[in-house]
N, C-alpha and C positions, 0 to 999 in steps of 0.2 A: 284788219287792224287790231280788233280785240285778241286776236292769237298773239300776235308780236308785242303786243303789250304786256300781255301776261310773263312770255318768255325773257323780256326786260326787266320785269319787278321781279324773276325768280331768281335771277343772275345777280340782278344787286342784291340782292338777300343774300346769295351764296359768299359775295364777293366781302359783303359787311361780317358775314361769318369766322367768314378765312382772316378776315383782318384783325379781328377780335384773336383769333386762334394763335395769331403770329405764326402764321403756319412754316416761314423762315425759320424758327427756333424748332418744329416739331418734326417736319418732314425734310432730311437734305436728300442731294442727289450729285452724285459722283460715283470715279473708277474706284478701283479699291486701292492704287498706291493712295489716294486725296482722301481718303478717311480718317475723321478723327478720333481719336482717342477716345470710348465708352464715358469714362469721370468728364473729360471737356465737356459734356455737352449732357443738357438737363436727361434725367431718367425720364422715358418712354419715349426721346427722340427716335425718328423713323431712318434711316437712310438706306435709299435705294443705290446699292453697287450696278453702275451699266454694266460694267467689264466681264455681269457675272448674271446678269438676272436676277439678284434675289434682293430680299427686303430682310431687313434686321435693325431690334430695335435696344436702344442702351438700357441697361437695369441701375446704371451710375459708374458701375465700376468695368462691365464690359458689354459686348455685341452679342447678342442671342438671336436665332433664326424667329423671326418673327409669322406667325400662322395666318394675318387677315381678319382675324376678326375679334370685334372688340371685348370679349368674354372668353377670351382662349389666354389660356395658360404659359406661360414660354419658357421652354426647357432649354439646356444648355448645347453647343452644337453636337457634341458626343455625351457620351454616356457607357456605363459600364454594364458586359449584361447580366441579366435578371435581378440588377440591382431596383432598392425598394424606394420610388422617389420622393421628393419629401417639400415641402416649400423653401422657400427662401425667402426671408422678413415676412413682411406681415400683408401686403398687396392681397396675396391670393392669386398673382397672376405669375409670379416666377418661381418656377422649380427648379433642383437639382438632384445632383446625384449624393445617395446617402453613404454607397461604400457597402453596406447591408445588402448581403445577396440571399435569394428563397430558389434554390436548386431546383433546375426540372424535373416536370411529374406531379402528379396528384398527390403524393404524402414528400413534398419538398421542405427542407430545412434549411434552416436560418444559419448564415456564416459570417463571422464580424467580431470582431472584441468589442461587445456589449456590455463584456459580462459584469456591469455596474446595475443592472435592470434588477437581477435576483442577489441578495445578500444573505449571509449564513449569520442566525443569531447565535450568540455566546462565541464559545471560542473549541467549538467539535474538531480536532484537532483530527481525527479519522475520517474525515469530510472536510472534501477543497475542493472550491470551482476556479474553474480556468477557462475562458472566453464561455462557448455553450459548451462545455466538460463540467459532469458534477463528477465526484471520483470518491469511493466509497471504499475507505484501508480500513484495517482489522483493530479492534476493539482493544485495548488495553484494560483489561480488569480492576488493574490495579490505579490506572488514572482517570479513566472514562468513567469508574463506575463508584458511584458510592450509597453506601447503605448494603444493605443487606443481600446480597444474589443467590436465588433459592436453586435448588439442584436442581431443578428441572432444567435450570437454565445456563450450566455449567459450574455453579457456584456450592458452596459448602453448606449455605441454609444461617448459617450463625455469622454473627457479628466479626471473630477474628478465625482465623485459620490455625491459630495455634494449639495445639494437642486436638487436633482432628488426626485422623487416622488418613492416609493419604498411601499411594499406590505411585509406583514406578516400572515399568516395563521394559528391559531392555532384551536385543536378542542379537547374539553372538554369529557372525559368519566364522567358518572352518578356519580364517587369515586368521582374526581376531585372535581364535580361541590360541593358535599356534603361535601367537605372540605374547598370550597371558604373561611368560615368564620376566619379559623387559616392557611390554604395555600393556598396567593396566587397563581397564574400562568402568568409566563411570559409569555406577549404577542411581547414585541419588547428587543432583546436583546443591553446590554449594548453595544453604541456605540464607544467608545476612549476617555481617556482622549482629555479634550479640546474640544471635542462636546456634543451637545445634542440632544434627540431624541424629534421631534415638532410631533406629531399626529396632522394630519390634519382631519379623518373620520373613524368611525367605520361600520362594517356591520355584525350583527350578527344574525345565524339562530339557532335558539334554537327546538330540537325534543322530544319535553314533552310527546309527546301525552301517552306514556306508564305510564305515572305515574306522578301526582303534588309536589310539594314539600311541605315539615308542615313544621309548628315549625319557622315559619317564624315574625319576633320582629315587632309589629307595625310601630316602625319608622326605620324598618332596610331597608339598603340600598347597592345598588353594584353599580361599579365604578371601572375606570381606573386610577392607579398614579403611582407616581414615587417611584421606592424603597427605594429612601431614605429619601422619604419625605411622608408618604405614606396617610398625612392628606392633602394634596393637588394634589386633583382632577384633570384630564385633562375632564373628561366626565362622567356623572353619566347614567349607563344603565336603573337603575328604581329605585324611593327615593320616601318609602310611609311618608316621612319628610316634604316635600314640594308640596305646593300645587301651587305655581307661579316660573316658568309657570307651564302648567297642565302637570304632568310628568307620565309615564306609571308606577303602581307601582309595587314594589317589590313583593307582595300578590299575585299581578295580575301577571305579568312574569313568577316568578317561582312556583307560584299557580295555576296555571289553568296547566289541560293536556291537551295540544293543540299542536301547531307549530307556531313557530312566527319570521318574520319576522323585522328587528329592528335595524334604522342607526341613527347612533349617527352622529354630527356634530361639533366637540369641539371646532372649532374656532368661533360661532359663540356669541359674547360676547355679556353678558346681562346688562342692563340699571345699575346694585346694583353690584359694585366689590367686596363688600363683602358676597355674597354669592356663594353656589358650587354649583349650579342648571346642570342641564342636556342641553348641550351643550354650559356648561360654562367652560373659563377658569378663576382661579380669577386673576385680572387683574395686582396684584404689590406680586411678588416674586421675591425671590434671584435667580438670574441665576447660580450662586456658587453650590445650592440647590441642580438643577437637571443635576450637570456637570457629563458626564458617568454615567447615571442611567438607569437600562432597565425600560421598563413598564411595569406592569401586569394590571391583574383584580383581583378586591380584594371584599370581601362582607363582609359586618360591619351589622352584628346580632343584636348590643347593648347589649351582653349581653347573649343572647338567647343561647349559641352554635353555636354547627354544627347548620347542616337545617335536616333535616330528610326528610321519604318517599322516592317518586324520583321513577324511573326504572332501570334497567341495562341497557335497551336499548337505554336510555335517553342519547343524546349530542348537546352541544353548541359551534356552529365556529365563531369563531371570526375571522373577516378580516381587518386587519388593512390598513392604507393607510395614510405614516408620510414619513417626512425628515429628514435625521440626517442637522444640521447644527453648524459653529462652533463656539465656547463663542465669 
């Protein structure tokens, strides 16, 4: 009698429990067409599908597979893989999927447009991030940097660049040179309105020896100027034109298969301003003239064409050593 008693007061207990619990509003049980809607029906309703075996409980808005036990977490019925899970409101008991995936393997990475997490201060226009891409382009001297950039670190050491002594390197293929007559080649490019570029010396090593050049005009002649003035000389390399002073000439230069050595001096002014001689400048031009103009090297045939002959192998460097300065 005391056992079946006992087993009576435990059952009313349960039963006074379940009633409190309204367990109608907490646990349903249906096939799966007779389910209702997640939002219908309070968040953490149970409902068992017969038709299917399983338990699933509402989060308000839909059905999530439900675990059994009252400290288990409930994820969504799929999921994405090696995605990074994350909660959902503030329960602690419902998770989702975040989209954020950590790639297989012990040194796995992060994939997702995130990339609001890291932010670039200022405005390093040579540095952009894109989702996880930081991207690192080339330095603009002239807007990236300001104050003073010391030579060690590609920079001049002074404040402005102007009348620094500055270098240009160019070097000639066998085309190139066999074109001098109708293309030139720029040796120093245009420097800014409002300056201009002063060649102070030339050094040129010319590598003939594969082959002489023909076809070369008696009085034709090659020489550095300005692009837009391009009848005025800074320096003549060789001019079988003139004989004072005794100038190296053109026949000989680019006629002989050899190697030659050969530095030009443009500032050094000759006694006759009206003449172009080699290592002249002529002494009265419009500064207007050569405002922003690059310099090249140019060869004046008279006439003749191209040059012909030559090598493939054949080239001519030119080293320049000029100022920009301003009108």
């Amino acid at each position: 009698m005391e056992t079946l008693w006992s087993l009576a007061s435990l059952f009313k207990k349960a039963k006074k429990e379940l009633k409190d619990m309204r367990l109608d509003e907490v646990l349903l049980r249906d096939d799966r067409a007779s389910q209702p809607t997640a939002s219908s029906v309070a968040a953490g309703t149970l409902y068992f599908v017969t038709d299917e075996d399983v338990i699933e409980q509402s989060n308000g808005s839909s059905w999530l597979a439900y675990s059994g036990t009252g400290d288990a977490v409930v994820g969504p019925a799929s999921a994405t893989d090696n995605a990074i899970v994350r909660y959902d409101g503030t329960t602690g008991k419902l998770a989702q999927d975040s989209g954020i995936t950590i790639a297989d393997g012990a040194t796995g990475t992060l994939a997702g447009s995130n990339s609001g997490d890291v932010t670039l201060a200022g405005t390093p226009d040579y540095i952009t991030i894109a989702g996880q891409v930081i991207t690192r382009g080339a330095v603009d001297l002239t807007a990236d940097v300001s104050g003073v950039l010391p030579v060690a670190n590609g920079g001049t050491g002074v404040s402005s660049n102007l009348g620094v002594i500055r270098t240009s390197t160019v070097t000639l293929t066998n085309a190139q040179i066999l074109s001098l007559p109708t293309v030139p080649v720029t040796v120093i490019p245009a420097p800014g309105a409002g300056l201009i570029n002063m060649p102070l010396w030339y050094m040129l090593k010319a590598d003939f020896s594969g082959g002489a050049y023909t076809n070369i005009h008696a009085s034709g002649y090659a020489s550095f100027a300005w692009a837009g003035i391009p009848t005025l000389a800074s320096g003549y390399i060789a001019n079988d034109a003139s004989t004072t002073p005794a100038l190296t000439r053109a026949s000989t230069f680019f006629g002989t298969a050899t190697n030659w050595y050969h530095i030009l001096y443009p500032l050094v002014f000759d006694t006759d301003p009206t003449t172009n001689e080699w290592g002249v400048f002529p002494s009265i031009f419009a500064v207007g003239d050569i405002d922003n103009e690059l310099l090249w090297l140019q060869f004046n045939n008279n006439g003749a064409g191209n040059l012909t002959g030559g090598n493939a192998a054949n080239t001519l460097k030119v080293v320049t050593y000029y100022t920009v300065e301003p009108i």
